[in-house]
C-alpha positions in Angstrom: -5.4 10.1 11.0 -6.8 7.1 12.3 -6.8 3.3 12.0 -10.5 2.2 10.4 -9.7 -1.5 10.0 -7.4 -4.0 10.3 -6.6 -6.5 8.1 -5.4 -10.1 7.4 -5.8 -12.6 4.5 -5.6 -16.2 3.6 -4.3 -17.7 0.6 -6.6 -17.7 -2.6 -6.0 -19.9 -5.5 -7.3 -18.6 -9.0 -6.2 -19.7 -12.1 -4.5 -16.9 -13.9 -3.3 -17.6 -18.1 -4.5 -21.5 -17.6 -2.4 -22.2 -14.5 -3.2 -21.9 -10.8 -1.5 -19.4 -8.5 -2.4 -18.0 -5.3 -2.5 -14.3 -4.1 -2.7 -13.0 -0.6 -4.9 -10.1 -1.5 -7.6 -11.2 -0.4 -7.7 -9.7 3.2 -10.7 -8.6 5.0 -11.2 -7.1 8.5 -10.3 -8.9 11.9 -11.2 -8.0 15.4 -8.1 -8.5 17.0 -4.4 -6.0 16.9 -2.0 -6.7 14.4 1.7 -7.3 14.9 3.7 -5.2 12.9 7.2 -7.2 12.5 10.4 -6.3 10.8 9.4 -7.6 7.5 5.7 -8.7 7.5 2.6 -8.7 9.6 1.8 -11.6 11.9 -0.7 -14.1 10.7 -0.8 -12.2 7.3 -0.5 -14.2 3.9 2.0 -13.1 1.8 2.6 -15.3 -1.8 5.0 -13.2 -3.8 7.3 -12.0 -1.3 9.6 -10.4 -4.6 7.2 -8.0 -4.9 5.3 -7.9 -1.4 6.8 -8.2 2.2 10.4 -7.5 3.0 12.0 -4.9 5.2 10.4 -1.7 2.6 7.3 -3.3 3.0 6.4 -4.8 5.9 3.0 -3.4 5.9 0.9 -1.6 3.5 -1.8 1.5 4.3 -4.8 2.6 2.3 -7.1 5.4 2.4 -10.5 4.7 3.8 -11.5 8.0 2.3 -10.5 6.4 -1.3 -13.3 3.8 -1.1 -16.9 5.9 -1.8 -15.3 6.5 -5.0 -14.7 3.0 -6.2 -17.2 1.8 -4.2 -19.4 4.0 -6.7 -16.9 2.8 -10.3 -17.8 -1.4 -8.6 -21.4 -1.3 -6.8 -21.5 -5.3 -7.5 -18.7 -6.2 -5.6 -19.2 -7.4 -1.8 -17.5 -4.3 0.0 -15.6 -4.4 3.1 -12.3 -3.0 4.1 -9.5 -4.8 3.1 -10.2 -4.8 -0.6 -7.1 -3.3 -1.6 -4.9 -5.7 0.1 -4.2 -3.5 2.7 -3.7 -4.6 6.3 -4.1 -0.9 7.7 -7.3 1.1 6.7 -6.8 4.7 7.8 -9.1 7.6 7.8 -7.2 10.7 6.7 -4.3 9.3 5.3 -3.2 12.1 2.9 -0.4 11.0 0.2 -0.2 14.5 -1.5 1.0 15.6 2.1 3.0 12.5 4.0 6.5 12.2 2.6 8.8 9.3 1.4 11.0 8.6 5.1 8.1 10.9 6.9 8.4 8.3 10.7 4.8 7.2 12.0 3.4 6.1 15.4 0.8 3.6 15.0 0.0 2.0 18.4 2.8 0.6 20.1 4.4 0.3 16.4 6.9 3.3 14.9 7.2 2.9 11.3 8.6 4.8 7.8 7.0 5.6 5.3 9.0 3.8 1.9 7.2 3.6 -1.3 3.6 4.0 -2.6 2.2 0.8 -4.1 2.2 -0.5 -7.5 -0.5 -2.2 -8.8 -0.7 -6.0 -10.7 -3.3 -8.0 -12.1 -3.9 -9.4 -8.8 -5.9 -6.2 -7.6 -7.8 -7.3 -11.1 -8.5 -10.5 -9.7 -9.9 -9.0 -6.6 -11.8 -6.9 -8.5 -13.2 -9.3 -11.1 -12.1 -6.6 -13.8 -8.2 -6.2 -14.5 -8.8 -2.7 -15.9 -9.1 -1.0 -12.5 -5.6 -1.2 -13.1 -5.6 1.9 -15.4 -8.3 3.5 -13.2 -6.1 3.2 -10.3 -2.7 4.3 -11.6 -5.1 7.4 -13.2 -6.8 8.1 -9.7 -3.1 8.4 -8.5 -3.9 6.9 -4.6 -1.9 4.3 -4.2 -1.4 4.2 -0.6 1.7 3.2 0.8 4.4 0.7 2.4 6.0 1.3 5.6 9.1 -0.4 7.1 9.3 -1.1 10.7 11.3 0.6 12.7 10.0 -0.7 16.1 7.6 -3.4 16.2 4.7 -3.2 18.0 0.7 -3.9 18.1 -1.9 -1.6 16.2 -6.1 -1.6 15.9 -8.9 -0.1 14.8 -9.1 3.7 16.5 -5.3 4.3 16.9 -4.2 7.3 16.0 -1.5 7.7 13.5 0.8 10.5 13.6 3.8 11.5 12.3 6.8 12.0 14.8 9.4 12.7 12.4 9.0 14.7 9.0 11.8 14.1 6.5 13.9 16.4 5.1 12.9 14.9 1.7 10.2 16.8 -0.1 8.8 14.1 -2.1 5.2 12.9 -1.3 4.1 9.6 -2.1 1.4 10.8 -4.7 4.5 12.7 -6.6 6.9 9.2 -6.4 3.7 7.1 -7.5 2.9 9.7 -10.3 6.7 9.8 -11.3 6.7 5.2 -11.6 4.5 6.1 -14.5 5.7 9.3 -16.0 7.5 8.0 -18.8 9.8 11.0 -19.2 11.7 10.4 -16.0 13.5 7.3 -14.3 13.4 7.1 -10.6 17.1 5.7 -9.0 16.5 4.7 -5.1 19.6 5.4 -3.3 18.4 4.0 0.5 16.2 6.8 1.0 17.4 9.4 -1.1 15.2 9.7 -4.5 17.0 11.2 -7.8 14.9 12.3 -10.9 16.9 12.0 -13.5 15.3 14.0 -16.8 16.0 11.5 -19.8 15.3 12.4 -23.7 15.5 9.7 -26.4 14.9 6.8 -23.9 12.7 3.9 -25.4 10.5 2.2 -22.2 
């Protein structure tokens, strides 16, 4: 695996239901390193930081391998890499294989993975079409959040390899299809993951 792009973004204001917001999914690729901190990246945008920042997800990674196919779903849309708000593009990132608490080196920076992303209507808004959302929870790539673990500077042509393997067996593919398997409710204990099999639950 290897880093394709890096990738910051500014605030965008849209108007969502009649009112404005602002999302910082709008990144696109920059020429310099990023710095990967404890709970963000430097110089990054981050609006919602309920849902987006924070110690479990300091930084997100997406598959540049992912994007002929949705290039080919969106031809319209002005390509580049960055479109799914990820700051780090990386060729052969493999989520049926790289496991929840699997520890990465990415340039100077060691990081964990933590959780695959889930999507919200801002990925519509970047897309101009808010049902990607089912196309994207159905493709099943969601790439994935890292924490920090040691800070450090990462760009385009690192390698990224896993130091560490964990001893838990779930990938990030399984934990992403198992957010939308309605038969099952996911408990996070730190970084220990129950499945707990539930009958006559209403969701």
């Amino acid at each position: 695996m290897h880093i394709i792009s890096t990738n910051l973004g500014e605030p965008v204001t849209f108007v969502w239901n009649g009112a404005e917001e602002q999302t910082g999914i709008f990144k696109y690729p920059v020429s310099e390193p990023l710095s990967l901190g404890r709970t963000d990246v430097d110089k990054d945008s981050v609006i919602d930081r309920k849902h987006h920042a924070g110690i479990n997800k300091a930084c997100y990674l997406f598959a540049g391998d992912d994007y002929p196919f949705w290039k080919e779903l969106y031809p319209d849309l002005e390509w580049d890499w960055g479109m799914f708000g990820e700051n780090l593009t990386v060729d052969g990132l493999d989520e049926t294989i790289l496991r929840i608490g699997d520890v990465l080196q990415i340039g100077s920076a060691v990081v964990q993975i933590s959780q695959p992303r889930e999507p919200c209507y801002k990925l519509g808004v970047r897309f101009k079409n808010q049902d990607i959302l089912k196309k994207f929870i159905a493709r099943g790539k969601s790439g994935t959040y890292v924490r920090v673990l040691e800070e450090g500077e990462v760009k385009n042509g690192d390698n990224v390899v896993v130091i560490k393997r964990s001893t838990n067996t779930l990938t990030v593919k399984q934990f992403f299809n198992l957010l939308y398997d309605k038969k099952n409710i996911l408990i996070f204990y730190g970084y220990s993951w129950k499945i707990m099999r539930c009958q006559n639950i209403k969701r």
